[in-house]
VEXKEDO-966620 format. One record per residue (C-alpha): residue in one letter; x negated, y, z negated. Coordinates in steps of 0.5 Angstrom, whole numbers, always signed. Layout:
N
R	r	X	Y	Z
R	A	X	Y	Z
...
// end
This chain:
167
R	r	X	Y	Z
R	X	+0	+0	+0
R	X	-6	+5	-2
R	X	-9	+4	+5
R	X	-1	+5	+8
R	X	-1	+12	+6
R	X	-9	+14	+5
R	X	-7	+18	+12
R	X	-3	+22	+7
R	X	-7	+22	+1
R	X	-13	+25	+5
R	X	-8	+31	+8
R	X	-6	+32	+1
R	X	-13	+32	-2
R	X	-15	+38	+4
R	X	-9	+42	+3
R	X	-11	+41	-4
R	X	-19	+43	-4
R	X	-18	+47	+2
R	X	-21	+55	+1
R	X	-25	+52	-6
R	X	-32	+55	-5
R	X	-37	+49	-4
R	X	-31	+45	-1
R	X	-32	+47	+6
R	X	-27	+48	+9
R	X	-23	+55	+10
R	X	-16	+57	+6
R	X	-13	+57	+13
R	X	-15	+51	+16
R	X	-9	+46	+14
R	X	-2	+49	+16
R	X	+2	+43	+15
R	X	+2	+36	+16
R	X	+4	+36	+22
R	X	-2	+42	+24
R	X	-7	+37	+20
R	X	-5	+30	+23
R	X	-7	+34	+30
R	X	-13	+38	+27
R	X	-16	+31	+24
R	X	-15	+26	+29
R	X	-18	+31	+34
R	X	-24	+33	+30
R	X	-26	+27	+27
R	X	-22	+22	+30
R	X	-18	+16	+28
R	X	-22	+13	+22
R	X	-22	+20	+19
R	X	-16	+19	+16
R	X	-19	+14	+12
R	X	-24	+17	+9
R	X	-26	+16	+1
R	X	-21	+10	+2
R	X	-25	+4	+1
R	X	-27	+7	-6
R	X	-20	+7	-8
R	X	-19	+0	-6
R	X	-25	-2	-11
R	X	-21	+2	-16
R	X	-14	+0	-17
R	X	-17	-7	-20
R	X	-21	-4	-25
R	X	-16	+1	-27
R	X	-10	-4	-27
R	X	-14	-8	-32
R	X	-17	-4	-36
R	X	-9	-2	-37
R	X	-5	-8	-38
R	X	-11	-10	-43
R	X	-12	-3	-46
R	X	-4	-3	-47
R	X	-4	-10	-51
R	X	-11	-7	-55
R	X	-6	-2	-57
R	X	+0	-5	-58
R	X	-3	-10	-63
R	X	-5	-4	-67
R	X	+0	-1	-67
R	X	+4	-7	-69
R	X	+1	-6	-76
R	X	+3	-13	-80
R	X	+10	-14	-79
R	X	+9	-15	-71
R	X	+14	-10	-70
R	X	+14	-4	-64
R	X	+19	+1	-64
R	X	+19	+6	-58
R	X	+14	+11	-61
R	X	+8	+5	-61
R	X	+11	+3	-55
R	X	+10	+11	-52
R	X	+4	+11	-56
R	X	+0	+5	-53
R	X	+2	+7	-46
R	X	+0	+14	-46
R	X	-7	+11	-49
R	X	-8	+5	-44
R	X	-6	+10	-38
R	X	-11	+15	-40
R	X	-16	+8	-42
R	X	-16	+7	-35
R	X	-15	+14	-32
R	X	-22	+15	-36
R	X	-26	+9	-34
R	X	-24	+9	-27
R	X	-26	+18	-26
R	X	-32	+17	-24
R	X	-29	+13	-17
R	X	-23	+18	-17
R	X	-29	+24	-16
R	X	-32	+20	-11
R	X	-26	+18	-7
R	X	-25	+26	-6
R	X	-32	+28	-5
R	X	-33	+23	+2
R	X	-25	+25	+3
R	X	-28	+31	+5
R	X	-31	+33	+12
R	X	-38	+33	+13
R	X	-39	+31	+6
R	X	-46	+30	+8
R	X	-46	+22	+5
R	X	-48	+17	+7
R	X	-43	+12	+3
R	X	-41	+11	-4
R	X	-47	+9	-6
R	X	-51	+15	-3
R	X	-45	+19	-6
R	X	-46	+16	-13
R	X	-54	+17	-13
R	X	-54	+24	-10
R	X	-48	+27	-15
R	X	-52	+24	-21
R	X	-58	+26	-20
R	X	-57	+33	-16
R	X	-51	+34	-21
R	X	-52	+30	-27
R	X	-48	+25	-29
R	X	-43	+30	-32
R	X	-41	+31	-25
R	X	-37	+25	-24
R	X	-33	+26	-30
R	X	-31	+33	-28
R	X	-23	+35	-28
R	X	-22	+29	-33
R	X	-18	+33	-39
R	X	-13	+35	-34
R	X	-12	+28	-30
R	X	-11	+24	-37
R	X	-6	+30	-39
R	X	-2	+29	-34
R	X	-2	+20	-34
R	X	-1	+20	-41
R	X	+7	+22	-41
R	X	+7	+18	-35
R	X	+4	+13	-37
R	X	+7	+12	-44
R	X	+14	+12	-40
R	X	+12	+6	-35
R	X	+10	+2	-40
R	X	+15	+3	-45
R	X	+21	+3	-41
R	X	+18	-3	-38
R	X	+17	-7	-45
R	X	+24	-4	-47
R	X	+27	-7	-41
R	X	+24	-14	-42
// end
């Protein structure tokens, strides 16, 4: 499914970093989605829309295991001795196992976006790691991290719980 819609997700990604300094790219390069298909195929061809792609597929795994155990972790702590989950601890555990995920994973969302870019001057997901690393410092893979685990907590806190209510 993430490959279905990696076209989309790459416009996005443009549309979203589209006039930031650095990004090159100028704030009136992508009008819509339509303009931005065109642009994309006509300057960089068919497999342009799949730039950063591969990193996301290597991502859902981890992320998806690293959240489903997470969730148990915290559920199994939540629980204290009776055993019993009320919503709150449900909430609770779902909120930390998505932010679990979300946080072990960052550093490939960081590289996902970077080679999404155009002319991004990688070579590929190792040479992107290396050269942010050194030339950034580790930190760099992480950047934007806060906000990203602010925004799958709720999420992740109502998929989880709702699913565990429901069953």
């Amino acid at each position: 499914a993430r490959t279905a819609s990696a076209p989309l997700d790459r416009i996005k990604l443009l549309f979203q970093v589209q006039a930031m300094e650095g990004a090159g790219i100028s704030k009136t390069a992508y009008t819509g989605v339509g303009q931005a298909f065109a642009k994309i195929y006509r300057e960089e061809g068919i497999l342009a829309f799949w730039k950063g792609n591969g990193v996301n597929v290597i991502r859902v795994a981890p992320y998806a295991a690293a959240q489903l155990s997470s969730n148990d972790f915290y559920k199994s702590m939540l629980a204290g001795e009776s055993g019993k989950l009320g919503l709150k601890e449900r909430l609770v555990a779902g909120a930390m196992a998505g932010m679990t995920g979300t946080a072990l994973t960052h550093p490939l969302d960081t590289i996902r976006l970077r080679l999404a870019l155009p002319n991004h001057g990688y070579t590929g997901i190792s040479n992107a790691f290396y050269s942010v690393a050194t030339k950034e410092g580790v930190g760099a893979l992480y950047k934007g991290l806060i906000p990203t685990l602010a925004g799958i907590a709720p999420y992740a806190a109502i998929n989880f719980a709702s699913y565990d209510m429901a069953k």
